[in-house]
N, C-alpha and C positions, 0 to 999 in steps of 0.2 A: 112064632113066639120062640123066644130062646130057650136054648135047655141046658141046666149045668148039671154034669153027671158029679156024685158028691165022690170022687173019685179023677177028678180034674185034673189033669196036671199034678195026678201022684200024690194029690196032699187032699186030704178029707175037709178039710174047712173053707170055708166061702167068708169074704169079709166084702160088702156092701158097702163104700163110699158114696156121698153123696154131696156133690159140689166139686165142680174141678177148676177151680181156681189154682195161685198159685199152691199152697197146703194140700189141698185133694192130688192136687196132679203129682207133687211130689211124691204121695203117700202112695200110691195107686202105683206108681213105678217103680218106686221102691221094692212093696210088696209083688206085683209081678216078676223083678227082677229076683228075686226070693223064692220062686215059682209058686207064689200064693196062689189062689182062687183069687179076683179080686173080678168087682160087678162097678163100674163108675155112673153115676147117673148125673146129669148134668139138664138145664134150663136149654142150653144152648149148646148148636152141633160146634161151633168153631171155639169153645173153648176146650174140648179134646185134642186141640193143636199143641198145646202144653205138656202133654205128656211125652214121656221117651219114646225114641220111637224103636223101642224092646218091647216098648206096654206088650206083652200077650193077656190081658185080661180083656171084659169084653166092657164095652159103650151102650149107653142107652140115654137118648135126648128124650126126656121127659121133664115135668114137675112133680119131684116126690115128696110132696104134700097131699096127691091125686093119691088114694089105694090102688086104684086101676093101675097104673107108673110102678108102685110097690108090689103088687103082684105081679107084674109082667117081668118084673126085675127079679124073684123069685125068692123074697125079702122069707117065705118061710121056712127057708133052707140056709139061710146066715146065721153063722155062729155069730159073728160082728158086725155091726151097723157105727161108722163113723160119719156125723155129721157136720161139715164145716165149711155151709152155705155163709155166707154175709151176714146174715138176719139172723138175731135170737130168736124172734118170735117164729120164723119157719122152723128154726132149728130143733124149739121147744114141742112145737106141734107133731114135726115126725118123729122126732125121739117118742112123743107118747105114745101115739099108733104103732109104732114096730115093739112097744113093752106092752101095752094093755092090747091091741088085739092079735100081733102077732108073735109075741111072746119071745120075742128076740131077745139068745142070755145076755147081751154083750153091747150097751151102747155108749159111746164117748160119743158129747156134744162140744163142738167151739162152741163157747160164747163171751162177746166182748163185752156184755154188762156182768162185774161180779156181783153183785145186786140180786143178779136172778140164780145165783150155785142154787139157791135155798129152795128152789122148786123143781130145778132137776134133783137135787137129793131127793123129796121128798119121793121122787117116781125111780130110785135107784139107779140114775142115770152118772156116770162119770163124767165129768166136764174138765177141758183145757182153757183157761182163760188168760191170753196173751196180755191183758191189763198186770191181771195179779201176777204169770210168771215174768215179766217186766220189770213191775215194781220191785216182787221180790230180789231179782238180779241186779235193779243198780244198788238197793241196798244194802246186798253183799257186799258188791264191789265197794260203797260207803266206805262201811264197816272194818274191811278189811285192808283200805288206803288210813283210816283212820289208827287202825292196830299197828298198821307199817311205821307211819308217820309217830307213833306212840313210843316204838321200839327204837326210832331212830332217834327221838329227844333223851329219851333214856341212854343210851350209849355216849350222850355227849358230858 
């Protein structure tokens, strides 16, 4: 079994990804690069191929939607748990277990249905939704081709 001394690499805090896709893998070496704590937990060993290869945090091929995976990962020593598997519905499920039984202060979920914000709030969970920060951003950009375009009839 692993063991992370909460004294790791100089920095007291442990942050728990879970999905290494492209977002996780980024995050994960990011934060390593940072000399975070970081713990990646992945479905599959070959998508850890995505990470830099600086990653010094550590790997573990499991499903953490499993407790068995969550405890081995050492989920009750994470200040932060970020999840940002594909699926809401996994996403939803582990965000719940690491707040109601393992009491994790710190969870940010992806999820692509904004539809569902409403039941991660309800469990105090933080979500990133790539729909809504999307939408918002071309709408800026609208908005602000539109001010451009405004200023420019105006001067004529």
């Amino acid at each position: 079994m692993m063991s992370i001394r909460h004294d790791w690499l100089g920095k007291p805090e442990l942050t728990l990804i879970i999905g290494c896709g492209r977002l996780g893998s980024t995050l994960a070496s990011t934060l390593s690069n940072e000399s975070q704590n970081v713990i990646l937990i992945d479905r599959q060993a070959e998508a850890f191929r995505k990470l830099s290869p600086s990653y010094a945090g550590l790997t573990l091929v499991g499903d953490a939607a499993n407790v068995e995976v969550l405890k081995q990962a050492q989920i009750e020593k994470a200040d932060h748990l970020v999840i940002v598997t594909n699926h809401d519905n996994t996403n939803i499920l582990i965000a719940q277990l690491a707040r109601e039984l393992f009491q994790v202060p710190h969870v940010i979920c992806r999820l692509y249905d904004p539809q569902r914000e409403c039941v991660y709030r309800e469990f105090g969970i933080q979500t990133i939704c790539p729909t809504t920060l999307s939408s918002q951003a071309i709408e800026q950009r609208l908005q602000a081709k539109a001010t451009a375009d405004q200023k420019g009839s105006d001067t004529l």
